[in-house]
C-alpha positions as CSV (number, residue, x, y, z in Angstrom):
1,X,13.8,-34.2,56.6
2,X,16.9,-32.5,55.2
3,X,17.8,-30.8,58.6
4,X,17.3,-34.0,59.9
5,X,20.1,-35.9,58.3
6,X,22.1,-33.2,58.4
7,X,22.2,-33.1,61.8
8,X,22.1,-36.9,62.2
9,X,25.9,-36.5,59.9
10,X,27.2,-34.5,62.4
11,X,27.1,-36.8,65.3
12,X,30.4,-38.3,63.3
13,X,32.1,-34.8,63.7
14,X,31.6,-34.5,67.7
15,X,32.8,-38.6,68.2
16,X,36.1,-36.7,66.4
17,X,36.3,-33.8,68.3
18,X,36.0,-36.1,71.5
19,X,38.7,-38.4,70.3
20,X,41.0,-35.1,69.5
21,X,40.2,-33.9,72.9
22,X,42.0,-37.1,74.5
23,X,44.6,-37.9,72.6
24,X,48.2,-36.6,72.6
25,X,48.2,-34.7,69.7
26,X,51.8,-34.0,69.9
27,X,52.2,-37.9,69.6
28,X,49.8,-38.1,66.6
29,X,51.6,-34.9,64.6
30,X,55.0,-36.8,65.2
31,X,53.3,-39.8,63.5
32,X,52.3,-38.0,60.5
33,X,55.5,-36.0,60.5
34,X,56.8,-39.2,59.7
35,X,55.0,-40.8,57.2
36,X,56.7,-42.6,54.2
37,X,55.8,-40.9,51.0
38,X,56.8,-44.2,48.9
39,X,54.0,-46.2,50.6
40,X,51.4,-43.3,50.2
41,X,52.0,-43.7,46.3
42,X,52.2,-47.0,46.2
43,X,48.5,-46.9,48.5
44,X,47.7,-44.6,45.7
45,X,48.7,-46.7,42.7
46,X,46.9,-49.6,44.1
47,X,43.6,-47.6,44.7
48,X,43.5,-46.5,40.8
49,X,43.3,-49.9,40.6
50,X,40.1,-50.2,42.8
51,X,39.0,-47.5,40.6
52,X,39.5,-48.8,37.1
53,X,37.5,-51.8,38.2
54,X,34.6,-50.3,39.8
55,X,34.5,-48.1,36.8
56,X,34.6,-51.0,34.4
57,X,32.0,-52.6,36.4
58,X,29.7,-49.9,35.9
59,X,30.3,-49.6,32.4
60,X,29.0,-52.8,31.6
61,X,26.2,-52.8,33.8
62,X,25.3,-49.4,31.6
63,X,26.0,-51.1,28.6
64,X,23.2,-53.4,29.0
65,X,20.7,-50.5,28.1
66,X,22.9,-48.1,26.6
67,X,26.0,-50.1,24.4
68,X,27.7,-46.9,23.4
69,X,28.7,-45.9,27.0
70,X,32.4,-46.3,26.6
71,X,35.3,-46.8,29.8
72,X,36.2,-43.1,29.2
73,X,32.8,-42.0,30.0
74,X,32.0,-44.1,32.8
75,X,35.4,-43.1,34.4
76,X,34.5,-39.5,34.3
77,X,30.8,-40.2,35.9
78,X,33.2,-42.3,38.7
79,X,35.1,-39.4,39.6
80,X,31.6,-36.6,40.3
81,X,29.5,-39.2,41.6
82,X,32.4,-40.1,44.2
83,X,33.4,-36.2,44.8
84,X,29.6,-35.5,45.7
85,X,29.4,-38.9,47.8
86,X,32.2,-37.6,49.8
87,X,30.1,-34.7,51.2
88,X,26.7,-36.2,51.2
89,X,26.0,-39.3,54.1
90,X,25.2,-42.8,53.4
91,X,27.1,-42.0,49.9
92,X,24.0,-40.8,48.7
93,X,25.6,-38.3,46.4
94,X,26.7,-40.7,43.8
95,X,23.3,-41.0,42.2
96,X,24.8,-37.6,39.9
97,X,26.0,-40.3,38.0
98,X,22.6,-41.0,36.5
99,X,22.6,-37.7,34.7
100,X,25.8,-38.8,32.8
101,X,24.3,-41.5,31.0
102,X,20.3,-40.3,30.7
103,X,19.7,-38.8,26.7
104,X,17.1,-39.1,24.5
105,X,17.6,-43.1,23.7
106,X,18.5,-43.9,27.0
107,X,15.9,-42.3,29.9
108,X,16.1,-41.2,33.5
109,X,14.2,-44.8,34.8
110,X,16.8,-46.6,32.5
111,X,19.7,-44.3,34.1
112,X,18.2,-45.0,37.5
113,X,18.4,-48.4,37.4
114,X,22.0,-49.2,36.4
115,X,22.9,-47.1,39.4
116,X,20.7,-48.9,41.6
117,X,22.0,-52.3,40.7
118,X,25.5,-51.1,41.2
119,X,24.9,-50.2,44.2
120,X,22.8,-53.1,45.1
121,X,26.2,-54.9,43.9
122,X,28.4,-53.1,46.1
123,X,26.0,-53.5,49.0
124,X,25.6,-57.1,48.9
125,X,29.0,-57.9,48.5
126,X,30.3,-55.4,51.6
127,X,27.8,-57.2,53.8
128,X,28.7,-60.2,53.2
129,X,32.1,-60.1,53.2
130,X,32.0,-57.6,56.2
131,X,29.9,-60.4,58.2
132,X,33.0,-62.7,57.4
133,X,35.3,-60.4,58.7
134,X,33.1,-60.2,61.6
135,X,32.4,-63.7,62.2
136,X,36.6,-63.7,61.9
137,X,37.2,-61.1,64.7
138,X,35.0,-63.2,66.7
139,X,36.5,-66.8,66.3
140,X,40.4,-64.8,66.4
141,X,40.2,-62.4,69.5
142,X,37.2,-64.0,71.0
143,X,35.3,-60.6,70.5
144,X,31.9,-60.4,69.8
145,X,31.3,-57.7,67.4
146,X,27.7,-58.8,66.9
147,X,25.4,-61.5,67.7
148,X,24.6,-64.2,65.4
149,X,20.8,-63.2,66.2
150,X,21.9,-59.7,64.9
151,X,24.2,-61.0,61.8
152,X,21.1,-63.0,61.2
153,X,18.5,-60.4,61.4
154,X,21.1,-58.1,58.8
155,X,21.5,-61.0,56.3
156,X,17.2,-61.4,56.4
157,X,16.8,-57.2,56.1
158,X,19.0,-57.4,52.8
159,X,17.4,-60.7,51.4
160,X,14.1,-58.8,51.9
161,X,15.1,-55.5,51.0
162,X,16.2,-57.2,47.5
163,X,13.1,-59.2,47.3
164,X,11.2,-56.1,47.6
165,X,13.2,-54.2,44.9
166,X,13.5,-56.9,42.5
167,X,9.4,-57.6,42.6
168,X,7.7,-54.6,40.9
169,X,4.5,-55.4,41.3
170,X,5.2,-55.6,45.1
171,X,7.1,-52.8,44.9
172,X,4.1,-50.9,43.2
173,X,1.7,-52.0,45.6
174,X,4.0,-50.7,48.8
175,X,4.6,-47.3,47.0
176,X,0.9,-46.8,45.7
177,X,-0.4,-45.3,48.5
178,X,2.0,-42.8,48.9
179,X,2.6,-42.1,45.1
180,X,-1.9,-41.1,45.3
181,X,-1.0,-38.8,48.0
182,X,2.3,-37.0,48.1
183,X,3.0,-36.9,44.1
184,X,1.0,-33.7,42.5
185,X,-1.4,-34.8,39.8
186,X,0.3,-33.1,36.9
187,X,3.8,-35.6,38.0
188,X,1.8,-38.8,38.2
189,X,2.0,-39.9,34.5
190,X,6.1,-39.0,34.2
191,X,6.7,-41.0,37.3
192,X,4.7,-43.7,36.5
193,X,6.9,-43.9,33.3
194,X,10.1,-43.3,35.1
195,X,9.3,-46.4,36.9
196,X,8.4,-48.9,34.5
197,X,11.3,-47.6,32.4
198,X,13.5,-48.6,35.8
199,X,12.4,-52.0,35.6
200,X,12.9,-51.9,31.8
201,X,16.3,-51.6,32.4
202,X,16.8,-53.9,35.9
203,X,15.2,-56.7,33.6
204,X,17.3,-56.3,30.6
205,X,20.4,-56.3,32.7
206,X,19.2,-59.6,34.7
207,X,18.5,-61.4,31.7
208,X,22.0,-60.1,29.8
209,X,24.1,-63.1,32.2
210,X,27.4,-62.1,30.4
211,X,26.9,-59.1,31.5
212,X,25.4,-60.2,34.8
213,X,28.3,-62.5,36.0
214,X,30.9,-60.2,34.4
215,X,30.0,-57.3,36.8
216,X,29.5,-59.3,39.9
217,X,33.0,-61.0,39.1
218,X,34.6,-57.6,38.8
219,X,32.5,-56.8,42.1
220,X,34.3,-59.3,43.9
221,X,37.9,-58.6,42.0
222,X,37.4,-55.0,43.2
223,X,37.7,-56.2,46.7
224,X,41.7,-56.8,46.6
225,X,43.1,-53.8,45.7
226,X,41.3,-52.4,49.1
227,X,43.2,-55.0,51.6
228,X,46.9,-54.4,50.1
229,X,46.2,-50.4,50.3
230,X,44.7,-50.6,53.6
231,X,47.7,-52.2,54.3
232,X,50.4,-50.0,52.6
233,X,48.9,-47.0,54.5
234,X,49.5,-48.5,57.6
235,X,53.2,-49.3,56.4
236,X,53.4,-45.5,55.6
237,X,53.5,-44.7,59.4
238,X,55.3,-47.9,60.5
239,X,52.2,-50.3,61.8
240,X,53.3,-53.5,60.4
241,X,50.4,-56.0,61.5
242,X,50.3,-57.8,58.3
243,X,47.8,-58.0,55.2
244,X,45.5,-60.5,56.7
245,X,44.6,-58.6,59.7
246,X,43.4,-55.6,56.8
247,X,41.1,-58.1,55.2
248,X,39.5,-58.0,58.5
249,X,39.6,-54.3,58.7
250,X,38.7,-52.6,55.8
251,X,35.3,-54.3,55.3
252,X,34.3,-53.5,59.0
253,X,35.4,-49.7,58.1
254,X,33.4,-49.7,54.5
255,X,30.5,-51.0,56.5
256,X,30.4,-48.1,59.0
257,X,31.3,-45.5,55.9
258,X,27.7,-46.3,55.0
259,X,26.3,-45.0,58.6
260,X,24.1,-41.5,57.9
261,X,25.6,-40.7,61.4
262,X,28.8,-39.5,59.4
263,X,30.3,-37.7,56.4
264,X,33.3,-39.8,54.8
265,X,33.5,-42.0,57.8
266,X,34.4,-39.1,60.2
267,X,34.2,-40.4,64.0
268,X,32.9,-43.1,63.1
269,X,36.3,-45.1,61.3
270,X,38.0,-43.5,64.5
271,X,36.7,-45.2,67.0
272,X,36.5,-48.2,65.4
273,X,40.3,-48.1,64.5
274,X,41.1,-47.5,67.8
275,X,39.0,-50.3,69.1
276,X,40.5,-52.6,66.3
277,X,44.0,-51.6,66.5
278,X,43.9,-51.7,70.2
279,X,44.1,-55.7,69.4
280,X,47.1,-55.4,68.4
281,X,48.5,-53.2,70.7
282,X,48.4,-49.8,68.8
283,X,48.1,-46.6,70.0
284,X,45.1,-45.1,69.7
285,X,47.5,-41.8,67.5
286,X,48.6,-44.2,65.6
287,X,44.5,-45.7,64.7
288,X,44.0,-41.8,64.1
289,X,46.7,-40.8,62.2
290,X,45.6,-44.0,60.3
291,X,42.7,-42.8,60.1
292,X,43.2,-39.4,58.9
293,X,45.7,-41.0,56.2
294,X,42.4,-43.1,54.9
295,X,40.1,-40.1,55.1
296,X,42.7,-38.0,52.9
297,X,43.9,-40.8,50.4
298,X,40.6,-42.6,49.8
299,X,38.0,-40.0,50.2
300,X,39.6,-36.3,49.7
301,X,42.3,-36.7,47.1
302,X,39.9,-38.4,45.0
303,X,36.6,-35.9,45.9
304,X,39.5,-33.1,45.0
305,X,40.0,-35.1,41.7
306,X,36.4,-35.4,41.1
307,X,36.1,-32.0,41.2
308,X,38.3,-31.2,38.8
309,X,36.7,-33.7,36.3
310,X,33.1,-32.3,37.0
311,X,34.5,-28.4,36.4
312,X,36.0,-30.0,33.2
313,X,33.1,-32.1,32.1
314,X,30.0,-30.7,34.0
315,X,26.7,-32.2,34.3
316,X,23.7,-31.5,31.8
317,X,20.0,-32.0,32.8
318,X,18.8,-34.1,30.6
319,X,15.3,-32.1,29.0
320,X,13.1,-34.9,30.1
321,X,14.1,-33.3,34.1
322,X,13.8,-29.9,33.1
């Protein structure tokens, strides 16, 4: 299963080597070569931003089931669970973050969950504004992106996929048969606690609705700072198309950042940037060096900033997973 994904990531890396291999990389060096170092701070400076809210959305989720999780804290979790997202596909590497919260008042199901529903957050809300932007392309360039049968289809996956994580006993029922067979006798008990101690902590967060509205709020604040520094980095290397066509863009490329097909976007955000920017008449070195401008500033920098936190604040396995 492992193999498999791995391999499935790398299809990202051959759509890049393609692109590279018919492009004029003389024209794309000359476009980097010339990129404004005022914009890339200010892109910089505006994505801190993004990052102090997604951290303070997380704290409060957390501090529905564990109150003495301060900003601080959650900050630091931010950083590793975003430095090992950057080399895992599908993001998949954040989930570290539970093991910054789990100790003996708080447990792993508990941990689990806040994660989960900060995901769930963040998955929701890049759907649905990402079918917007969609729907946007469509009724602007007369370009369909997808069907509405197909937006449809997404919109009733999620609705179910939320149903089904949100019911336990459903959710029990589905899993059952292959918790009796694949789950060795002697890890049956611990599970089964680890899951009722998720749900523990998905229902005490539901029914906290300060807390609830707070972090969805703050999931849909977080959403700004994302437009402006999309469009700063295009500044950097002169593509002026203006902010509104970025509120078009960026969700479209978070969506495909999500594809197990890539690491970081790799390939993937390149072909769709050139597709994208080719509606506005860009080059397709200019949608790469965009791209490559994205993959450092929003994924690398701040994986390479990660890592620093996690070799300064490391993560301990809680007893309970030792």
């Amino acid at each position: 299963m492992k193999n498999s994904i791995k391999l499935l990531s790398l299809v990202g890396i051959v759509l890049f080597i393609v692109i590279l291999s018919r492009i004029n990389l003389g024209a794309l060096f000359e476009i980097l070569s010339h990129t404004s170092v005022i914009f890339l701070i200010l892109a910089f400076l505006v994505n801190c931003v993004a990052i102090v809210l997604k951290s303070l959305k997380w704290k409060i989720i957390v501090n529905s089931v564990k109150p003495s999780f301060t900003f601080r804290e959650s900050m630091i979790a931010f950083f590793v669970g975003f430095s090992f997202s950057t080399i895992t596909p599908a993001k998949l590497g954040d989930f570290i973050k539970v093991l910054y919260i789990t100790d003996e008042n708080c447990g792993l199901g508990k941990s689990l969950a806040t994660v989960v529903i900060d995901r769930l957050i963040d998955i929701v809300l890049l759907f649905s504004i990402a079918l917007i932007a969609i729907c946007s392309f469509s009724l602007v360039y007369h370009i369909e992106i997808l069907s509405v049968s197909t937006m449809v289809l997404i919109l009733a996956a999620i609705g179910i996929g939320l149903y089904i994580v949100l019911n336990k006993p459903l959710l029990a029922r589905l899993l059952r048969p292959f918790f009796n067979i694949f789950v060795p006798g002697h890890l049956k008990d611990k599970l089964t606690l680890y899951f009722n101690d998720f749900y523990t902590g998905l229902f005490i967060y539901y029914h906290d609705r300060r807390r609830f509205f707070s972090s969805i709020s703050i999931g849909i604040i977080s959403w700004i700072p994302p437009f402006i520094y999309g469009y700063l980095l295009a500044l950097s290397i002169g593509i002026d198309t203006g902010l509104m066509f970025f509120v078009l863009v960026i969700p479209i490329l978070s969506l495909l950042d999500l594809l197990p097909i890539s690491i970081s976007g790799i390939g993937t955000r390149d072909v769709a940037l050139i597709f994208l920017f080719g509606l506005k008449a860009i080059s397709p070195e200019q949608a790469v060096a965009f791209s490559l401008l994205y993959l450092f500033m929003s994924y690398w920098l701040i994986a390479l900033i990660g890592a620093g936190v996690y070799l300064r604040y490391p993560v301990k396995i809680p007893e309970e997973m030792s």
